[in-house]
Backbone as a printed PyTorch tensor [residue, N CA C, xyz], in Angstrom:
tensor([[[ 81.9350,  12.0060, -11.9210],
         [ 80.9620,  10.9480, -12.1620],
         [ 80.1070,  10.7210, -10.9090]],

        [[ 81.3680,  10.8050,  -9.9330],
         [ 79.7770,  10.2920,  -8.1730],
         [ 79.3490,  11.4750,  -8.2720]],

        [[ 79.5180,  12.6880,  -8.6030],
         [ 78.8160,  13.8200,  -8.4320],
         [ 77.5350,  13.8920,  -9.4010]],

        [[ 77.7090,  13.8260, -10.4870],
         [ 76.2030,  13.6280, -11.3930],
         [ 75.3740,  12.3940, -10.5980]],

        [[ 76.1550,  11.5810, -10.7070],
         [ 74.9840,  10.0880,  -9.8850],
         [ 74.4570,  10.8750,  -8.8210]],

        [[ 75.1550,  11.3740,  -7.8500],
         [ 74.7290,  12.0300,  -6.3360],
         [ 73.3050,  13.1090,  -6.9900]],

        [[ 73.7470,  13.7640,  -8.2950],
         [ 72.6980,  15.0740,  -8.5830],
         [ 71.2950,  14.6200,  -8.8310]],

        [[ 71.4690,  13.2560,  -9.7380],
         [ 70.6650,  12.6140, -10.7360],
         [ 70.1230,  11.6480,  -9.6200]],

        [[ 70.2210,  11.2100,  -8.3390],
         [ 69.6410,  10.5860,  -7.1840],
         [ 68.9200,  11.4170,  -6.5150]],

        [[ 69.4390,  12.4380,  -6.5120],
         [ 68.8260,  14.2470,  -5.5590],
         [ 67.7180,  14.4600,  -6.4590]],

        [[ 67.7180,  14.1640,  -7.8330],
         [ 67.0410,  14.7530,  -8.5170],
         [ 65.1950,  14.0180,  -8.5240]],

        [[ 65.9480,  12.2320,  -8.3030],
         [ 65.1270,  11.6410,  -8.5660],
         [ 64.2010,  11.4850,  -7.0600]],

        [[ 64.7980,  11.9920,  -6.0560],
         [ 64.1970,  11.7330,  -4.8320],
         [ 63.5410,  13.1120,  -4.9500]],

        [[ 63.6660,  14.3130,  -5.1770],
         [ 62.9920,  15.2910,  -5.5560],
         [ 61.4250,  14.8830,  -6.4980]],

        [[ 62.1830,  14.5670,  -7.4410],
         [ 60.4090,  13.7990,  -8.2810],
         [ 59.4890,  13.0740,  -7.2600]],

        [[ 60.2410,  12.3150,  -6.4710],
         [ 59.8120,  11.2920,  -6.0790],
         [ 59.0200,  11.6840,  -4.7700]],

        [[ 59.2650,  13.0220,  -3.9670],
         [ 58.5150,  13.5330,  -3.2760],
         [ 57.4060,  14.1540,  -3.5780]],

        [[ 57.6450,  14.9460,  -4.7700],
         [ 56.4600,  15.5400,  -5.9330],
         [ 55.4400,  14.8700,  -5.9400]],

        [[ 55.7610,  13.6130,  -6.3420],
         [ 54.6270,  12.2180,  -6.9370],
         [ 53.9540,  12.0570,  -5.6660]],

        [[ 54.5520,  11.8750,  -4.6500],
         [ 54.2080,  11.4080,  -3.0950],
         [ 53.3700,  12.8430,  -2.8400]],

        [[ 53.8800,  14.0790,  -3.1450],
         [ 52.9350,  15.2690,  -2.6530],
         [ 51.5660,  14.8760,  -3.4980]],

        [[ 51.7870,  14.7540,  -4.8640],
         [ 50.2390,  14.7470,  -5.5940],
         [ 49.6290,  13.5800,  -5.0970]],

        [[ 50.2890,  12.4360,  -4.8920],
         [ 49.5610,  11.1150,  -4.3630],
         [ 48.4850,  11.5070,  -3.0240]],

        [[ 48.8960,  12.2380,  -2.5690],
         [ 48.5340,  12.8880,  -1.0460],
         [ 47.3760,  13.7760,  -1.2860]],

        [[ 47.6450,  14.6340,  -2.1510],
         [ 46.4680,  15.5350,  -2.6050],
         [ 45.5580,  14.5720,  -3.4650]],

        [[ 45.9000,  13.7510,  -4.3100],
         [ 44.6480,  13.3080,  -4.8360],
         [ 44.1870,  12.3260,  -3.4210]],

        [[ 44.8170,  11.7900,  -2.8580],
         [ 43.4880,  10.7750,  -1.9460],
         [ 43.3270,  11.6150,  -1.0930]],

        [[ 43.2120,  12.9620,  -0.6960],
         [ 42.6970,  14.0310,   0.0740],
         [ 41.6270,  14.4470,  -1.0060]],

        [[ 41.4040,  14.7100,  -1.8140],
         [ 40.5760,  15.0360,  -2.4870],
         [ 39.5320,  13.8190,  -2.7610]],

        [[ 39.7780,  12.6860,  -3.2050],
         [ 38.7980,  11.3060,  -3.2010],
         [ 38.3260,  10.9820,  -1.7110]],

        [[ 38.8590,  11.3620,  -0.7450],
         [ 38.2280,  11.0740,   0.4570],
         [ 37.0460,  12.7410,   0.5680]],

        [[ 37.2750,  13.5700,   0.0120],
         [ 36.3340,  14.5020,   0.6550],
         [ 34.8170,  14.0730,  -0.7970]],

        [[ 35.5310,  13.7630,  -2.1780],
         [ 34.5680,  13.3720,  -2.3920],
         [ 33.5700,  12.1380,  -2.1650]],

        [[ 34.4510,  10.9280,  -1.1980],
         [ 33.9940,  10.0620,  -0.7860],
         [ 32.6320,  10.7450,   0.2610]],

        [[ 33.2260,  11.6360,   0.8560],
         [ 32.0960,  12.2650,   2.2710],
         [ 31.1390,  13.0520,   1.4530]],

        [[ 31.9200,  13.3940,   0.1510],
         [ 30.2530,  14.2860,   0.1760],
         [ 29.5070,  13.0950,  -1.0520]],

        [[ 29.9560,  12.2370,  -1.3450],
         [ 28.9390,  10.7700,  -1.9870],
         [ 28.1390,  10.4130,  -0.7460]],

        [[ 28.8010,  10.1430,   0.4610],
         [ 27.9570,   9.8460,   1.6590],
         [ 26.7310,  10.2310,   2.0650]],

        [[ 27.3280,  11.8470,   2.2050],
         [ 26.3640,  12.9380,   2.2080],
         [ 25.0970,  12.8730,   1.6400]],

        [[ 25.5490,  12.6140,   0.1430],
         [ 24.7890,  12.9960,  -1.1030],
         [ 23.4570,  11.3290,  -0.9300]],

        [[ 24.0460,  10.3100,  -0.6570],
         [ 23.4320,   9.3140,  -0.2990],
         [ 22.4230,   9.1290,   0.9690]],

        [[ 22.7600,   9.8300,   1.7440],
         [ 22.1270,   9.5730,   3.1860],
         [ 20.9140,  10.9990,   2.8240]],

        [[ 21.1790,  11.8000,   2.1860],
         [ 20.0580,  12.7800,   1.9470],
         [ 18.9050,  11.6420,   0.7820]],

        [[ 19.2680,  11.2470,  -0.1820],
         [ 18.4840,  10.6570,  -0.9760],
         [ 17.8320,   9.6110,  -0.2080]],

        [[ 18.3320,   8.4370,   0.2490],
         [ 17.7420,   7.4550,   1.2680],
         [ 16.8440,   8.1400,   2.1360]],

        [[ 17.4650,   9.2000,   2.9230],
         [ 15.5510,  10.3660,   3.5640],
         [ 14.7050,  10.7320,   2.3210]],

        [[ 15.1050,  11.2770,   1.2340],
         [ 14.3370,  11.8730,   0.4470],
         [ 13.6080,  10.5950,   0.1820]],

        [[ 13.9850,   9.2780,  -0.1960],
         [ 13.4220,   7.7920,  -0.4750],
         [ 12.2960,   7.3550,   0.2160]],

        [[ 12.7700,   7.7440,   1.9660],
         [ 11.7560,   7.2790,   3.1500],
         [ 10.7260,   8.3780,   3.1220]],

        [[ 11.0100,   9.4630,   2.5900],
         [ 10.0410,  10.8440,   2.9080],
         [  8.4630,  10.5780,   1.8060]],

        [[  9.0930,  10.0490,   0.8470],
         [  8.2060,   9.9600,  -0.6390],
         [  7.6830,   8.7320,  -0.4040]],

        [[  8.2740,   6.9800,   0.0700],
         [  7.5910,   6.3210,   0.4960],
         [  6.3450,   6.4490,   1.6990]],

        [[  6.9410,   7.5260,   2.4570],
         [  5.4850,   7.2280,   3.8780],
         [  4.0680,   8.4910,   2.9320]],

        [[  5.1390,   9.5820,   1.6390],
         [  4.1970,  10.2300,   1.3120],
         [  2.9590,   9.4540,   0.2870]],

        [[  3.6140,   8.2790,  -0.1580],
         [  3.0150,   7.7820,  -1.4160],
         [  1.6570,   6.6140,  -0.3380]],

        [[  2.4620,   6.2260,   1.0040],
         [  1.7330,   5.3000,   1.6030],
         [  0.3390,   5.9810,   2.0630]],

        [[  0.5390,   7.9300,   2.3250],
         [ -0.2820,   8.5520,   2.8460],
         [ -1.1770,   8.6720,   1.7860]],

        [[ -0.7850,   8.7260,   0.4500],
         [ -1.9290,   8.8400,  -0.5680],
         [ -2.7580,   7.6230,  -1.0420]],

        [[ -2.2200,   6.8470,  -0.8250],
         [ -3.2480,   5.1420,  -1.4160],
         [ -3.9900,   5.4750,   0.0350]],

        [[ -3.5240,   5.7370,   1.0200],
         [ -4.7220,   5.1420,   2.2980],
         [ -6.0670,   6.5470,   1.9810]],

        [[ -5.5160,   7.7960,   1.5090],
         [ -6.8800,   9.1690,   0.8980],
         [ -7.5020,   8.1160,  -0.1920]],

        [[ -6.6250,   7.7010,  -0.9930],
         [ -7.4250,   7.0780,  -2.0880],
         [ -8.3590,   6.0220,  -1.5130]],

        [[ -8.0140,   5.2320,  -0.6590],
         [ -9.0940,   4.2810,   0.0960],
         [-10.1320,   4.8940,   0.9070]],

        [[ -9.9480,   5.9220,   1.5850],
         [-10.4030,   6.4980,   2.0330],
         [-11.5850,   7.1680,   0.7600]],

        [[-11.2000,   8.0910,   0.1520],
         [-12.2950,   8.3380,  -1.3800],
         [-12.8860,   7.0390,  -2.0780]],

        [[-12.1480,   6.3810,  -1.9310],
         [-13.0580,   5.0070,  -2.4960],
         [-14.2810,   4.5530,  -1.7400]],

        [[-14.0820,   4.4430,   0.0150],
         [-15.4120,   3.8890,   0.7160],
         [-16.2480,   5.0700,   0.8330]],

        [[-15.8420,   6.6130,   0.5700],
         [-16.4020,   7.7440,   0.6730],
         [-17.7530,   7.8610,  -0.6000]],

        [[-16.5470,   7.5290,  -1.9170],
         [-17.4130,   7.7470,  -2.7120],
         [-19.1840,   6.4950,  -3.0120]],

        [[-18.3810,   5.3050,  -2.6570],
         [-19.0350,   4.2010,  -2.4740],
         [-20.3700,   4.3300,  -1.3030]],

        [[-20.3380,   5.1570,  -0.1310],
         [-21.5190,   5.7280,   0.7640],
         [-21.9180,   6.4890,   0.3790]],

        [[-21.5780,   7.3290,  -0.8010],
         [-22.2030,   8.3960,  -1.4420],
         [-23.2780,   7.7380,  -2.3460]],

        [[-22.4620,   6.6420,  -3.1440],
         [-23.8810,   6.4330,  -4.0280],
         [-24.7790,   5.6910,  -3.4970]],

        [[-24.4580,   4.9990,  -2.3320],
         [-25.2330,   3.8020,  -1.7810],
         [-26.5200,   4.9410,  -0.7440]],

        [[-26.1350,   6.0870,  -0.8880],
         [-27.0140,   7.6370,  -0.5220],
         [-28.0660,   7.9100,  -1.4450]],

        [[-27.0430,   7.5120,  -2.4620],
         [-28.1830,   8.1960,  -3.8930],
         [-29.1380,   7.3710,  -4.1390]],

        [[-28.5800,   6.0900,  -4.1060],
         [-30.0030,   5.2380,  -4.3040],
         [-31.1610,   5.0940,  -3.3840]],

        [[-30.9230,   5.2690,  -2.4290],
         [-31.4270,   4.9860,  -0.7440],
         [-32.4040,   6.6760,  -1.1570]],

        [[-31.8550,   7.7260,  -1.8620],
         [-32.4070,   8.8050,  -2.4720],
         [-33.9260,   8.8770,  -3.4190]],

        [[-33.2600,   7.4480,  -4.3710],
         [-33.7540,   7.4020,  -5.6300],
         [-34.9030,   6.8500,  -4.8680]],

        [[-34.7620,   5.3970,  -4.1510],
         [-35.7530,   4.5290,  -3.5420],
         [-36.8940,   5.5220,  -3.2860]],

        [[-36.3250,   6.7220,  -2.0010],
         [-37.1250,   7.6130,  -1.3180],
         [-37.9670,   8.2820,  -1.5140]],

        [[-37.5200,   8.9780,  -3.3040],
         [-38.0600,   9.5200,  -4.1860],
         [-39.1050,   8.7060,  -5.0370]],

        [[-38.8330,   7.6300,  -5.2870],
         [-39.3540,   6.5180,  -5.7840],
         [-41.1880,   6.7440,  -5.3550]],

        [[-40.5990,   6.3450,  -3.8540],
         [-41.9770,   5.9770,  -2.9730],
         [-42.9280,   7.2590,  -2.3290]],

        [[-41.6670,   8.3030,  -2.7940],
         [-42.9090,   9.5560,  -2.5750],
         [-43.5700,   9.7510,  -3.8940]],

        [[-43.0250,   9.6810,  -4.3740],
         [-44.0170,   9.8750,  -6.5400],
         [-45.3800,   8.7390,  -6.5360]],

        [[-44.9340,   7.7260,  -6.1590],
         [-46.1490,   6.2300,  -5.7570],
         [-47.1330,   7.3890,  -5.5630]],

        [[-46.4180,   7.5290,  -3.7550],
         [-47.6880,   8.0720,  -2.6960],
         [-48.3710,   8.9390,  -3.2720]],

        [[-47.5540,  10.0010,  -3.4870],
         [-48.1730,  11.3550,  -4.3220],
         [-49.3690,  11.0250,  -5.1270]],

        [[-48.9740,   9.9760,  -6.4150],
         [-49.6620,   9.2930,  -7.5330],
         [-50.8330,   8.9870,  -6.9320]],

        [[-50.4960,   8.1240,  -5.7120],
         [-52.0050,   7.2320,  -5.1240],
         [-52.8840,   8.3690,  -4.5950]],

        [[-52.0890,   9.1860,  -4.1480],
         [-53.3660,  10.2660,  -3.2890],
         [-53.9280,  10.5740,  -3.9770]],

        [[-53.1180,  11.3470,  -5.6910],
         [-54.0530,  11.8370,  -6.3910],
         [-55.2300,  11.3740,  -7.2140]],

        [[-54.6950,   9.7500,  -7.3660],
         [-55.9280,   8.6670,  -7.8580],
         [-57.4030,   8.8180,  -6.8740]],

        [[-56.9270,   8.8680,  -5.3590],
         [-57.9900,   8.6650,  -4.4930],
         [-58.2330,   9.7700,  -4.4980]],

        [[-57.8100,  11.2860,  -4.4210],
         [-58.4150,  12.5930,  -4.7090],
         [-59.7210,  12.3700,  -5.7830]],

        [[-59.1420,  11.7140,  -6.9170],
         [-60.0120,  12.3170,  -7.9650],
         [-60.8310,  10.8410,  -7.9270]],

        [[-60.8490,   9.7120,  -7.2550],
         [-61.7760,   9.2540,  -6.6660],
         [-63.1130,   9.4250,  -6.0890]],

        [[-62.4600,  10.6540,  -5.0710],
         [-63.5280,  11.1410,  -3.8670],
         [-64.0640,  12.1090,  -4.3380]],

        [[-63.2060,  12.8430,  -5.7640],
         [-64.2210,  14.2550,  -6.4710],
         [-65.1920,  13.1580,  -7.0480]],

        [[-65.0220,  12.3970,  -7.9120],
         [-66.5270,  11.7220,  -8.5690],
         [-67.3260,  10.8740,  -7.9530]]])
């Protein structure tokens, strides 16, 4: 009888190291996936800061094309005006041309 108890105690401290070995391997394994969540986090947070300063670099082109395009037309009219007042002139010379023919 103490001999089975003695086997069936041997037996159970045997399991009981087993459980303790896998206990060991799984939080060896949750800690490496803890490091590579870390990992995996500290790359995204750059990838986060990389796309924020890229998105900040594109609204300031877009402002930039906005006062660009805005001196462009404020060109065209300053164009149109120019054109405007050479067609007049043109017009008037040719009134006073055909003035000075009759």
């Amino acid at each position: 009888e103490k001999e089975k108890k003695k086997r069936e105690l041997e037996e159970k401290k045997r399991e009981l190291d087993e459980k303790k070995e896998e206990v060991a391997e799984l939080e060896k394994a949750l800690e490496e996936k803890e490091r590579e969540l870390g990992e995996k986090k500290a790359e995204l947070e750059e990838r986060g800061r990389e796309l924020e300063e890229k998105n900040k670099m594109v609204e300031e082109k877009k402002e930039e094309v906005g006062e660009l395009e805005g001196a462009l037309e404020e060109k065209e009219r300053e164009l149109e005006e120019k054109e405007g007042l050479l067609e007049e002139s043109k017009r008037r010379g040719e009134e006073k041309e055909k003035e000075l023919d009759e």
